[in-house]
C-alpha positions, 0 to 999 in steps of 0.5 A, a space after each residue: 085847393 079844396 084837399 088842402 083846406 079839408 087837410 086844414 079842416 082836419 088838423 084845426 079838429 085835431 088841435 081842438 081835441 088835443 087837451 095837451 096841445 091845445 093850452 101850449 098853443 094859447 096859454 103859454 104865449 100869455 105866460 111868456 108875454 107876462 113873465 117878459 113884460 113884469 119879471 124880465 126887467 134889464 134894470 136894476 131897482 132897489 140895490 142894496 146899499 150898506 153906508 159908512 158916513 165917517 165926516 157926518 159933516 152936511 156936504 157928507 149928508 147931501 151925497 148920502 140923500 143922493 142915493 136915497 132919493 135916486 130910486 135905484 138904492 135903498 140904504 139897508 144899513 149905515 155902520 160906522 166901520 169901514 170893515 163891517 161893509 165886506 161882512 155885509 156884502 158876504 151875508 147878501 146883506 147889500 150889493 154896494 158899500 159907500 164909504 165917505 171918509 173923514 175930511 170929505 167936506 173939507 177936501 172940497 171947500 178947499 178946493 182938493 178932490 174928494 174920494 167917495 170909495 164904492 165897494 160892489 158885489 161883483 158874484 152878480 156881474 149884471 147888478 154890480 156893473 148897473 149899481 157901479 153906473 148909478 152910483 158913478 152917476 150920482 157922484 158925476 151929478 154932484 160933482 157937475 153941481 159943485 163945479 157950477 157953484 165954483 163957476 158962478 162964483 168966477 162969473 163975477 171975477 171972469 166972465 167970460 169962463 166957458 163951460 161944456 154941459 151935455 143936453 141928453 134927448 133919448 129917440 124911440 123909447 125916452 123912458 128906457 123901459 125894458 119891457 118896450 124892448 122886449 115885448 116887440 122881440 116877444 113876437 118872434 120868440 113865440 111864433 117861433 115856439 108855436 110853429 117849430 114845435 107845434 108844426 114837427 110834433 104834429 107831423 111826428 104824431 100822425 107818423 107814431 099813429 100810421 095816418 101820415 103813410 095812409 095820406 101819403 098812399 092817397 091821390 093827395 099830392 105831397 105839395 097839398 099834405 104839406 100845406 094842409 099841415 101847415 096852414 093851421 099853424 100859420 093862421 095860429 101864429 097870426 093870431 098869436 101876433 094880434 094878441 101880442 101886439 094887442 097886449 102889449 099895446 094897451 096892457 104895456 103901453 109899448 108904443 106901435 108906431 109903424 105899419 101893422 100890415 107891413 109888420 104882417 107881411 114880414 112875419 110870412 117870411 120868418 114864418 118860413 125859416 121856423 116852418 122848415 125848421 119843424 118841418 125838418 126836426 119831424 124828419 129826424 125825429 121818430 116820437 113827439 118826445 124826440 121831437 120836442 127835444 130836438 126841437 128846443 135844441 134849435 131853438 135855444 141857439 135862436 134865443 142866446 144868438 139872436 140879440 132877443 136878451 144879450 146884446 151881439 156887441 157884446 159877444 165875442 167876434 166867434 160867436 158873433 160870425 154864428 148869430 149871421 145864420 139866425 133867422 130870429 137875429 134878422 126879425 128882431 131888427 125888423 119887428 123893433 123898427 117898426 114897432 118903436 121907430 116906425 120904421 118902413 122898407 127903405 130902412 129895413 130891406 136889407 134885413 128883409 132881403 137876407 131873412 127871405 133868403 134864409 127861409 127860402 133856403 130852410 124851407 126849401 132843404 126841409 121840404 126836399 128832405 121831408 118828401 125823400 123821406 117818405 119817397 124811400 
């Protein structure tokens, strides 16, 4: 045990030495947590909106403010043509035109069903979509008010008119704020980064140097090389988690509701899978370029696969089968219950159960294939 921690003890100094290394390892995992917990936003706030009110009538005005006062639109124009809405929204003046039409007013007191006519910019799908949910939202809001006025005024003649109202209660995260979803996917994209990366450039860079032959040749058994290699990496991810879950906690204010050492304990088997992948990407790899390179290619799929950004209901069911041999799919689950629900191993052990075994079986492949390597 003392080989493996002078190994430590001769990688930390490295590390320390390496002026290039050194800020990838601490800086950019604050770059990501900042860009991820201020710019990443999966609302969509201050849409544009381009309003032709042809009744002017005050029913007309009411839905008008409506959308002012939601905090999602800004009324950037208001035209009195219908036509003008398209040359808007092709010049990226606005992302959606609401047309109230003549008669708007009259159709409800009237009883008639009044049209509102949205027109959306559908060349950005995600702006488009949540600006069409906001405003159907709005026009449902006035049309519950308008229904309770009608209904009131039944009350006196019919009393007994039953109605159906929704009483909404959102667990876990009530303000569904993004950021309380992202920061907790955050641990796992940067442990990732850290340990995949940093882990297979490391070893790649004794190779180019000719010391990892020179260790190899030693009475240092393999099994103690690997793990003074890899024990550094390990005890830096930790760190990178406490800054995390520290930054986010009280910088964010994303709720931590669960178990820190229960949080801790998990990480060690994720640290596993994306241990071997480095260890497996510095076997195919000759130069630190390389390694770089095949390194991201193995991370990109982790990031677009894994539900970090892009919810897997959503993909189509081929691709869906493929996120089930993600690593990162199955510690997003875990992380997320226990920072915002709570959540302990009798909820999460299926989770946990197959991410062991994906890491026993990476790590383990990659170890077989790292010690062959240097055995021929």
């Amino acid at each position: 045990m003392n080989r493996v921690l002078m190994l430590a003890r001769k990688e930390i100094i490295q590390l320390l030495r390496d002026r290039r290394l050194l800020p990838l390892l601490f800086i950019a995992p604050l770059i990501q947590l900042i860009l991820f917990g201020y710019v990443v936003q999966t609302e969509v706030k201050h849409i544009g909106v381009v309003l032709v009110d042809s009744d002017r009538t005050a029913e007309s005005r009411i839905i008008a403010e409506k959308f002012t006062n939601a905090g999602y639109f800004e009324i950037v124009r208001r035209v009195n043509s219908e036509s003008e809405v398209p040359e808007l929204i092709r010049a990226d003046k606005a992302t959606l035109g609401v047309i109230l039409p003549k008669g708007y007013q009259s159709d409800i007191k009237s009883g008639r069903v009044a049209e509102v006519m949205l027109v959306l910019d559908g060349s950005d799908a995600n702006a488009g979509v949540q600006a069409q949910q906001y405003a159907m939202g709005i026009i449902a809001a006035r049309s519950q008010e308008l229904m309770g006025r009608r209904m009131e005024a039944m009350s006196a003649i019919a009393p007994k008119v039953s109605s159906v109202e929704p009483r909404v209660r959102v667990w876990y995260n009530p303000d569904l704020k993004s950021v309380n979803y992202m920061v907790p996917g955050l641990i796992g994209m940067i442990i990732t980064l850290i340990t995949m990366i940093i882990t297979s450039v490391a070893i790649v860079k004794e190779r180019e140097r000719g010391t990892l032959e020179q260790l190899i040749v030693t009475p240092i058994k393999r099994w103690e090389l690997l793990m003074g290699k890899v024990l550094p990496f390990v005890a830096i991810a930790f760190i990178e988690i406490g800054l995390i879950v520290g930054i986010g906690v009280w910088w964010f204010g994303v709720p931590f509701r669960g178990n820190i050492f229960l949080l801790l304990a998990l990480c060690i088997a994720f640290l596993f899978t994306t241990v071997g992948q480095g260890l497996f990407v510095s076997t195919i790899s000759r130069t630190q370029h390389q390694a770089q390179m095949t390194a991201w290619f193995f991370m990109m799929p982790s990031m677009m696969l894994s539900g970090f950004i892009f919810p897997i209901e959503n993909m189509p069911k081929v691709i869906q089968v493929l996120t089930y041999v993600i690593p990162l799919r199955y510690f997003l689950v875990i992380v997320r219950g226990i920072f915002l629900k709570g959540v302990g191993m009798a909820a999460l052990w299926d989770q946990v159960l197959i991410l062991s075994l994906l890491g026993i079986l990476i790590f383990g492949v990659s170890v077989l294939r790292f010690q062959k390597r240097f055995a021929d």
